[in-house]
GULUM-331174 format. One line per 2 residues: their letters; for each residue z, y, x of C-alpha. Coordinates in Angstrom, 1 decimal. Layout:
REM residues N
a> Z,Y,X | ...
REM end
This chain:
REM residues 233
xx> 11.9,2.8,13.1 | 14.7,5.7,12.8
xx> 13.7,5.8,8.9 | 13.4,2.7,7.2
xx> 9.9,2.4,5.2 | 9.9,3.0,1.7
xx> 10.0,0.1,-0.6 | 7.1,1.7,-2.1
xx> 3.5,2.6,-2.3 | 1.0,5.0,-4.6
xx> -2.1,4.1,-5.7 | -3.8,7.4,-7.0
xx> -7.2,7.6,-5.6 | -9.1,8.0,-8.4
xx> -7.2,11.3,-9.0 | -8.7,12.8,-5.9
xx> -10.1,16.3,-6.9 | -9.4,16.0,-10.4
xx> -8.0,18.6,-12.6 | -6.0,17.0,-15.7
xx> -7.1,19.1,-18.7 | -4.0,20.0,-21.5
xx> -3.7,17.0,-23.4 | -5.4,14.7,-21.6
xx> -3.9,11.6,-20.2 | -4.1,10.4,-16.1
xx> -2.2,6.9,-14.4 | -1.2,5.9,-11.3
xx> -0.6,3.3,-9.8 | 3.1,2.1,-8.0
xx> 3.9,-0.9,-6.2 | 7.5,-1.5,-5.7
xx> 8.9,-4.1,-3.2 | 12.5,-3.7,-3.7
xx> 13.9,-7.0,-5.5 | 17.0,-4.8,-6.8
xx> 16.9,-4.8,-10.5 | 18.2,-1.2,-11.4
xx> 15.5,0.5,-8.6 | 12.6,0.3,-11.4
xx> 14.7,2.2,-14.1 | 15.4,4.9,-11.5
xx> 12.1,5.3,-11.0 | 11.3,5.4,-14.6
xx> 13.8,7.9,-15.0 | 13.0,10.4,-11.7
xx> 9.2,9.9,-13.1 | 10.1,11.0,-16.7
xx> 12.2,14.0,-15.5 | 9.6,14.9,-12.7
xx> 7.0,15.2,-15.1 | 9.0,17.7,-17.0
xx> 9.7,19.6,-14.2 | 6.0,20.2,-13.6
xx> 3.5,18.3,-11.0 | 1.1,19.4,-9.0
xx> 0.3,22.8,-7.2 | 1.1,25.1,-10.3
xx> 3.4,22.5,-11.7 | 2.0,21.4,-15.0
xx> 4.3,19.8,-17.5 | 3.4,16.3,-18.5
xx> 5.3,13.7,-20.2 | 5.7,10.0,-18.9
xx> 4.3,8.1,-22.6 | 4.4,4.3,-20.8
xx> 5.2,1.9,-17.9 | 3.1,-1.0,-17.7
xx> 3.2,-3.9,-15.3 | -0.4,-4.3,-13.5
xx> -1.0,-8.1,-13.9 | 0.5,-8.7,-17.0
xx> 0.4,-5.8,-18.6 | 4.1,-6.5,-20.2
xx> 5.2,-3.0,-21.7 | 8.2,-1.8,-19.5
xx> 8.7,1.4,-20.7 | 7.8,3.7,-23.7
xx> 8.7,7.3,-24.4 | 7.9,6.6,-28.4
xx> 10.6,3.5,-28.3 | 13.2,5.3,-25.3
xx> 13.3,1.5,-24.0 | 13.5,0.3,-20.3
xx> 12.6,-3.6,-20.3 | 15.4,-5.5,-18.0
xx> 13.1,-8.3,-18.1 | 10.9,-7.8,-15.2
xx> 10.5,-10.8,-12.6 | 9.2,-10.6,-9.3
xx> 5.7,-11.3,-8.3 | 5.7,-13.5,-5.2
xx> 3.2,-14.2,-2.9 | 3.0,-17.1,-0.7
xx> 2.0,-16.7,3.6 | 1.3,-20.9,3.9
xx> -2.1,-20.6,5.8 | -5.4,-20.9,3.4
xx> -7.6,-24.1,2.9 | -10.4,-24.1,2.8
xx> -10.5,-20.9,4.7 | -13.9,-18.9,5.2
xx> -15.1,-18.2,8.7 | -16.2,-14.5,7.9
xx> -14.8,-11.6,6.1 | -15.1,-8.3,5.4
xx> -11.7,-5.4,5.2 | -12.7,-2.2,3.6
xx> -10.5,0.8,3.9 | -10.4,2.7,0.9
xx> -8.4,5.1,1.9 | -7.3,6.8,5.6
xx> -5.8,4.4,7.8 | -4.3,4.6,10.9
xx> -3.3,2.2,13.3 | -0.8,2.7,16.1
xx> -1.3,0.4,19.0 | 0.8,1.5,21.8
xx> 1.7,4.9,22.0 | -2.1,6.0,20.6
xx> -3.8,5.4,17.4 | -6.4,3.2,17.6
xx> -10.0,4.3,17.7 | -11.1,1.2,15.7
xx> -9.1,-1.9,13.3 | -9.4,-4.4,16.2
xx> -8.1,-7.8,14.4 | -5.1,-8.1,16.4
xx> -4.3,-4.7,16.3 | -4.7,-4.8,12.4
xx> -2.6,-8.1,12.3 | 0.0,-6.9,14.3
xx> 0.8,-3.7,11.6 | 0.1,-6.1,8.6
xx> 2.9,-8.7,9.9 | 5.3,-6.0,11.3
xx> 4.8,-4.1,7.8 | 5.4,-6.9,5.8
xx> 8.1,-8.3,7.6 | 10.2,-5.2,7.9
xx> 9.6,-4.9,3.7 | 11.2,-8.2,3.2
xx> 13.6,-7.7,5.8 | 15.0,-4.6,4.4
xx> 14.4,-5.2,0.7 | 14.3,-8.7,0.4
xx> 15.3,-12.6,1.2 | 15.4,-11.4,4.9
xx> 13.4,-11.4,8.1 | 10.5,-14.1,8.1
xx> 10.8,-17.3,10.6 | 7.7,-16.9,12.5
xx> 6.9,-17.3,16.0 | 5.0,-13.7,16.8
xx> 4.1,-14.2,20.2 | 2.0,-17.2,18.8
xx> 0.5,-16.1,15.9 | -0.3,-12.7,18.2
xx> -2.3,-15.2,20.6 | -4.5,-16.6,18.0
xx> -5.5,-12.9,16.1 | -6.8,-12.5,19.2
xx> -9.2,-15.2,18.9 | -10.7,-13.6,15.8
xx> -13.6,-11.2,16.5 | -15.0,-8.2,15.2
xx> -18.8,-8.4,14.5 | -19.4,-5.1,12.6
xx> -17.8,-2.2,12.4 | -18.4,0.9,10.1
xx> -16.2,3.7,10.3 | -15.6,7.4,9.6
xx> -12.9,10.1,10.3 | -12.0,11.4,7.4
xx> -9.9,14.4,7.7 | -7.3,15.3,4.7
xx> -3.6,16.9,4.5 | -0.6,17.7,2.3
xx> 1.2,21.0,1.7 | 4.4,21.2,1.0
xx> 5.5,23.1,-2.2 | 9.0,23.7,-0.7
xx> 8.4,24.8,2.4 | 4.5,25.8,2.8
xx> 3.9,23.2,5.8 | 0.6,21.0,5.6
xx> 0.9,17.5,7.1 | -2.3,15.4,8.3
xx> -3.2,12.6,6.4 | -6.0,11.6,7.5
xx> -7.7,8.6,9.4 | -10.6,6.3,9.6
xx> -11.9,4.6,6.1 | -15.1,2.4,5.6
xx> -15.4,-1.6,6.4 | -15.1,-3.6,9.5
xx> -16.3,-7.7,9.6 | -14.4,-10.3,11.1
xx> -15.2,-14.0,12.1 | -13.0,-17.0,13.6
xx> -10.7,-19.4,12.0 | -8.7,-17.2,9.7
xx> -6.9,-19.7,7.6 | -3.4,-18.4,8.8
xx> -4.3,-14.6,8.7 | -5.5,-14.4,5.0
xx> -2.3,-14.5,3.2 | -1.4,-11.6,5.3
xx> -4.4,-9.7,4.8 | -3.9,-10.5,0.5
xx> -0.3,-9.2,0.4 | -1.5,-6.0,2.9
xx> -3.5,-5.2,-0.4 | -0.3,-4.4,-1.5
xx> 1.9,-3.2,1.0 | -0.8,-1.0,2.1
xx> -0.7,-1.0,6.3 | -0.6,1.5,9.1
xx> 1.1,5.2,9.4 | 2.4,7.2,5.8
xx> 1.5,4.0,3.7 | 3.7,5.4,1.3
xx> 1.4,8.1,0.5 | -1.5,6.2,-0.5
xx> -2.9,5.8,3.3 | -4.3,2.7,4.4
xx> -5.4,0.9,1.1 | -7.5,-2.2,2.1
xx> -9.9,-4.7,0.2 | -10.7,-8.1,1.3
xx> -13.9,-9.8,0.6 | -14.6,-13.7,1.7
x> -17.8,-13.7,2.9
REM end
């Protein structure tokens, strides 16, 4: 914890491998945890100069045409109009346990994940271990950037996530890196993806496992790393 997680995460799969042609339009996707009212329109603004600046390896000039929230859809911002909407209320989402709760699931990882448990990475998304990131993830967001630490009793709720079992497991290393445009250096980004099943009384772990759609969990979240999808089965 010597640098305090971004209150951020991208969501750009879909632009893996791509080449954006002149004059064609791309999205991505941001999700923004900080409840400070001016962060958005600094991001709108970094976003819109970046893209004049150039992006990608060969730095191609975009322009940043709209801002759009995901659920709603409520325009934010729009180059045509040069408006920033101060309107924009937080989406909340509630940890009560879930009722009725199904008694199997399955967590896909979309995207590299990894999982430190100990001093290692883990091998495999054992629940607890996955719990324990999800709730320390969340918690440190909200601590940092928002009402404040949650009241939980973690030794407790660590007891039980051990209770839920893992009854499939389907994984893959996939190896992937970054390069630096600055300074040259390539960073790993890699980790497991693919689906793992779960069973037990998980009424108390879904809420977690919802918001971790958003928060993203495990190492370089920020970059995209450790997108997960959760199916009631």
């Amino acid at each position: 914890m010597a640098d305090s997680p971004r209150p951020f995460v991208f969501r750009a799969r879909h632009l893996d491998g791509r080449t954006i042609q002149p004059n064609e339009s791309f999205y991505f996707d941001l999700n923004l945890f900080s409840l400070e009212a001016e962060t958005l329109a600094y991001f709108i603004l970094t976003f819109a100069a970046l893209a004049r600046e150039g992006l990608g390896p060969n730095r191609g000039k975009a322009e940043l045409q709209c801002v759009r929230r995901l659920i709603s859809e409520q325009l934010i911002y729009s180059s045509s109009k040069q408006m920033i909407s101060s309107a924009v209320d937080p989406i909340t989402l509630s940890l009560e346990p879930t009722t009725p709760a199904p008694q199997q699931i399955r967590i896909d990882f979309l995207t590299p994940t990894e999982l430190k448990y100990g001093q290692k990475i883990a091998e495999r998304p054992e629940f607890p271990i996955l719990f324990a990131r999800i709730r320390d993830r969340i918690s440190t967001l909200r601590s940092l950037y928002g009402d404040g630490p949650i009241e939980m009793d973690y030794q407790a709720s660590q007891s039980r996530a051990t209770q839920i079992k893992m009854t499939t497991c389907q994984m893959q290393r996939e190896e992937s890196g970054r390069r630096s445009t600055r300074t040259g250096q390539v960073h790993s980004i890699g980790g497991f993806i693919g689906s793992a099943e779960y069973e037990g009384d998980l009424a108390e772990f879904l809420p977690w496992l919802e918001a971790a759609r958003y928060t993203g969990v495990g190492r370089q979240s920020v970059w995209g790393k450790g997108e997960i999808e959760l199916t009631r089965l």
